[in-house]
GUKE-850959 format. One record per residue (C-alpha): residue number from 0; residue in three letters; x, y, z. Coordinates in pm, 1 decimal, padded with zeros to 6 digits. Layout:
! residues N
[pt NUM,"ALA",[X,Y,Z]]
...
***
This chain:
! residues 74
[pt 0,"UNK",[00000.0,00000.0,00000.0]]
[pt 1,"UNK",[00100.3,00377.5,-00049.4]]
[pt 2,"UNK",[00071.9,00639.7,00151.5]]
[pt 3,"UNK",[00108.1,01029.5,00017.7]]
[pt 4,"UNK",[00308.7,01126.2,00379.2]]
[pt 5,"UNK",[00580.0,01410.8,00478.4]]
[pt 6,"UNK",[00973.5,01329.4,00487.6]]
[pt 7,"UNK",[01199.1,01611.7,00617.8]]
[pt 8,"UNK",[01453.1,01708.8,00405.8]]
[pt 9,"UNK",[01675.8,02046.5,00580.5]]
[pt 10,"UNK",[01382.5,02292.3,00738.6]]
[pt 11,"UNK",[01119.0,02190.2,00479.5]]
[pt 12,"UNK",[00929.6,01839.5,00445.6]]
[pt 13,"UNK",[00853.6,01659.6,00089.3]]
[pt 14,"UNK",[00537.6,01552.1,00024.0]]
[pt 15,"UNK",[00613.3,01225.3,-00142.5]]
[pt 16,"UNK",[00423.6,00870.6,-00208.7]]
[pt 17,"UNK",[00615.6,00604.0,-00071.7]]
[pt 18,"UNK",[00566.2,00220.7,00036.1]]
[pt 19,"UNK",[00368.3,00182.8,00425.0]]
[pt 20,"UNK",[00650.9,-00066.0,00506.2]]
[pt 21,"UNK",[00952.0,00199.6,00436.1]]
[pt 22,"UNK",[01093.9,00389.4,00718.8]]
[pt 23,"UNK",[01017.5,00774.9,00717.1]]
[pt 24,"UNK",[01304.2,00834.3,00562.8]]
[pt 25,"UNK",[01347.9,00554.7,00329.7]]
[pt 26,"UNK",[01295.2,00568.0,-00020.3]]
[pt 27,"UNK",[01015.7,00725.2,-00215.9]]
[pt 28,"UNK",[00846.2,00666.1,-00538.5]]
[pt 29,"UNK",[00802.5,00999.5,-00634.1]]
[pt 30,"UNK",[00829.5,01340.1,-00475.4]]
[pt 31,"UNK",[00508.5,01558.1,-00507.5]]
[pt 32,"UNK",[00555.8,01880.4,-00340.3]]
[pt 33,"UNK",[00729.2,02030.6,-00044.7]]
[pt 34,"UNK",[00596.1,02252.9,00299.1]]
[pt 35,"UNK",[00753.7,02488.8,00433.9]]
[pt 36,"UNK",[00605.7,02516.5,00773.2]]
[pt 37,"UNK",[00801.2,02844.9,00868.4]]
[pt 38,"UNK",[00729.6,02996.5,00574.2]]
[pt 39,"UNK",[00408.3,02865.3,00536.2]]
[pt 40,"UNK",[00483.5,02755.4,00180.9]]
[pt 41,"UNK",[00316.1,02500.0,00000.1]]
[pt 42,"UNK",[00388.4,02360.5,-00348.7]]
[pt 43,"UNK",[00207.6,02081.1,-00475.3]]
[pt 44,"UNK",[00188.0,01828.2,-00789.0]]
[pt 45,"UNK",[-00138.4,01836.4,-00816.3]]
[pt 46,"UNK",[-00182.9,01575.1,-01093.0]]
[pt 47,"UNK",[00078.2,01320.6,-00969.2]]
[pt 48,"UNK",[-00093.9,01340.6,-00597.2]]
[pt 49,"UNK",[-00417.2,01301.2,-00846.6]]
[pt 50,"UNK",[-00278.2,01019.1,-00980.8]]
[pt 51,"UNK",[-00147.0,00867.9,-00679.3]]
[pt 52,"UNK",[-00529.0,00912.2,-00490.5]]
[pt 53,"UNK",[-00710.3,00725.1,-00733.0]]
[pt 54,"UNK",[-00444.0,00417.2,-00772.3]]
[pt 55,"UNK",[-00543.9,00392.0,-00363.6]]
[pt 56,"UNK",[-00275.6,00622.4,-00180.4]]
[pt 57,"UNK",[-00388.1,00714.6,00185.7]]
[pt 58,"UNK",[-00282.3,01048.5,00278.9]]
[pt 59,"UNK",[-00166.8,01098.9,00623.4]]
[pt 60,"UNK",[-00312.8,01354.1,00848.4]]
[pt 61,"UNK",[-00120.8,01594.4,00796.2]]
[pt 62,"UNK",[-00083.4,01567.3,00436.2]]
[pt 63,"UNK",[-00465.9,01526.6,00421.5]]
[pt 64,"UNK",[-00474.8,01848.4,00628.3]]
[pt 65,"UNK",[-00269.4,02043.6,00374.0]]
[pt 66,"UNK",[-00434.3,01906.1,00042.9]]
[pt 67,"UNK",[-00790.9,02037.9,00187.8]]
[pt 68,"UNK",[-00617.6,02361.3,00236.7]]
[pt 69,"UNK",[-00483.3,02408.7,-00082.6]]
[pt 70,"UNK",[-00846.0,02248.8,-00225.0]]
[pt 71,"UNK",[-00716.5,01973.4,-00393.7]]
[pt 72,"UNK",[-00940.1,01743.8,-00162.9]]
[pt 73,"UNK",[-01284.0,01817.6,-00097.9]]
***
């Protein structure tokens, strides 16, 4: 299963799909977007994470929290 979750990377997190049994910061499938949670910065691949939702990715919380603000979820 995939999950659409946040890996740190310096002082911003990737938003990237990646396998449930990898380790946080174990290897991705793709990268689709970064925040930048001092900035409050947000950039998104909107039609990868598209993609990735209706082959069956689960967002996490967090990420789920950050698509609905940028209204890519409903």
């Amino acid at each position: 299963m995939v999950k659409l979750r946040l890996k740190r990377c310096g002082r911003k997190q990737r938003i990237v799909a990646i396998d449930v049994r990898s380790r946080r910061e174990g290897r991705d499938l793709q990268k689709v977007g970064f925040y930048d949670p001092i900035k409050n910065q947000t950039y998104l691949n909107v039609p990868a994470i598209l993609y990735f939702l209706e082959k069956g990715a689960q967002p996490t919380g967090t990420v789920q929290d950050i698509l609905k603000k940028a209204e890519v979820l409903p």
